[in-house]
C-alpha positions in Angstrom: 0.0 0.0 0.0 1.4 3.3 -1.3 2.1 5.8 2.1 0.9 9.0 2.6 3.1 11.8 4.2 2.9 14.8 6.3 6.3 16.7 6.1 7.3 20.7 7.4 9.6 22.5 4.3 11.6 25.4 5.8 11.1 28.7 3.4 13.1 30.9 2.0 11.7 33.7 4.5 12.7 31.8 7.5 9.1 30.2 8.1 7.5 26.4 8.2 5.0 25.2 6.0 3.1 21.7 7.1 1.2 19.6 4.7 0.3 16.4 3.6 0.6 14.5 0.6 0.7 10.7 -1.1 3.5 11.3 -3.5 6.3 13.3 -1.5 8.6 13.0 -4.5 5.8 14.9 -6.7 4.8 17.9 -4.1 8.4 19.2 -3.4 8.7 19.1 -7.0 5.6 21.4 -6.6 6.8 23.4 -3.8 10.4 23.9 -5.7 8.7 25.0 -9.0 6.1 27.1 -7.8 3.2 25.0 -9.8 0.6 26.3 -7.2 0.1 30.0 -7.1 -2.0 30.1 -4.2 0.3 28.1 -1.9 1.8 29.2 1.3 5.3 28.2 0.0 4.8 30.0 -3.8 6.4 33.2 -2.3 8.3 32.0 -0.4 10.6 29.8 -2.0 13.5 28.0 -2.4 11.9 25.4 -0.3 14.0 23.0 1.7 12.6 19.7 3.2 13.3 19.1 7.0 11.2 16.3 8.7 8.3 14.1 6.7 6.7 10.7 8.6 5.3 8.2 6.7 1.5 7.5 7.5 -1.2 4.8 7.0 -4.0 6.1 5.9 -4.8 10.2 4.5 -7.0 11.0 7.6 -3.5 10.1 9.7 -1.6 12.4 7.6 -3.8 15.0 7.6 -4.5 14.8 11.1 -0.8 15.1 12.0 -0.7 17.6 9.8 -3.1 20.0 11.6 -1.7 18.9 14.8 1.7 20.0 13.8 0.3 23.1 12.4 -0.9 24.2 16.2 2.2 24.0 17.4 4.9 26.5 18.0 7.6 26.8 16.6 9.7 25.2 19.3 8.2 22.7 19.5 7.9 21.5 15.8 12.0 22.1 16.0 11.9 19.6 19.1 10.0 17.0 17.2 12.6 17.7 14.2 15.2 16.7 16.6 13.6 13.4 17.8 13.6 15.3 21.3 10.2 13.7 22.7 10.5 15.0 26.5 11.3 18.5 24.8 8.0 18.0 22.8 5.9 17.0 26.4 7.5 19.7 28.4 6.7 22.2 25.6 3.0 20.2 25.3 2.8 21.2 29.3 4.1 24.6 29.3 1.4 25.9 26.6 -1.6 23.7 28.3 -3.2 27.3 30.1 -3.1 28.8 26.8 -4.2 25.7 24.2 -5.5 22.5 24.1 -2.5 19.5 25.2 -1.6 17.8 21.9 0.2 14.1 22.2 3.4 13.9 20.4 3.4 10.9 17.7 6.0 8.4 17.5 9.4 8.2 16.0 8.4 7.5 12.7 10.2 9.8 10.2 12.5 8.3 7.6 15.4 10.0 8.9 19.1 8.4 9.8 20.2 8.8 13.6 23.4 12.0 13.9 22.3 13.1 10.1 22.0 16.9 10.3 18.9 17.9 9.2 18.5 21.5 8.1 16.0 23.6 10.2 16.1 27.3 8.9 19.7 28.5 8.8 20.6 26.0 11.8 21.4 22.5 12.1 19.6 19.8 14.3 20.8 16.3 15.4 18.2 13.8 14.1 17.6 11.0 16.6 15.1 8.7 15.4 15.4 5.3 14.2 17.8 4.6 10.8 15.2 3.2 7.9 15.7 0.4 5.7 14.7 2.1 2.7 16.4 2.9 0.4 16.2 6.8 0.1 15.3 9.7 -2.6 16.9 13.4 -2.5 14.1 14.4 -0.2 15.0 11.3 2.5 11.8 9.5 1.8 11.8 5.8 0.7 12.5 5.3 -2.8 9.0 3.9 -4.5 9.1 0.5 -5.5 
């Protein structure tokens, strides 16, 4: 069964943009070209890829997706990271303000120590290495 993605691309401007899709390959080709007008990224661009996470099903993907979206900033980096206690200490500090949101697994298809860009910085990746083979976006090559 053919995986569907959410995944954040760091902007030109500085800024995040979460989404969703079932062919990663095919919407950062979208995102780098500017082949939707009225997207977030069209402006904004180059576009660079920093975390995407395999899902199961469309309504997971786009349910991480808005999940991630409510997050702050420091805590999507923390999640980036693979820093899970960052991502439940961050979860607690907001609770007064928004509802609590319960980080997801390590799932993304990154390799543990690769340096993953995150806006002008670089972050240590800690979740698990994948068997796949990989793409130039770090997702499993399709088969």
């Amino acid at each position: 069964m053919k995986p569907f993605w959410v995944y954040i691309v760091c902007c030109a401007d500085g800024s995040y943009y979460t989404g969703h899709t079932d062919d990663l390959d095919r919407r950062m080709s979208e995102h780098e070209s500017g082949a939707v007008s009225s997207c977030y990224t069209f402006k904004r661009r180059p576009v660079v890829l920093v975390f995407s996470q395999p899902c199961t099903t469309r309504e997971e993907a786009l349910s991480a997706e808005r999940q991630i979206k409510g997050w702050s900033r420091k805590k999507k980096e923390a999640m980036m990271r693979g820093d899970w206690v960052e991502v439940s200490r961050l979860a607690r500090s907001s609770a007064p303000y928004t509802a609590l949101r319960q980080a997801q697994g390590e799932r993304s298809v990154n390799t543990p120590g690769e340096s993953l860009p995150v806006c002008g910085e670089l972050v240590e990746s800690r979740v698990p290495k994948s068997i796949f083979k990989k793409n130039r976006y770090g997702a499993p090559e399709k088969d």
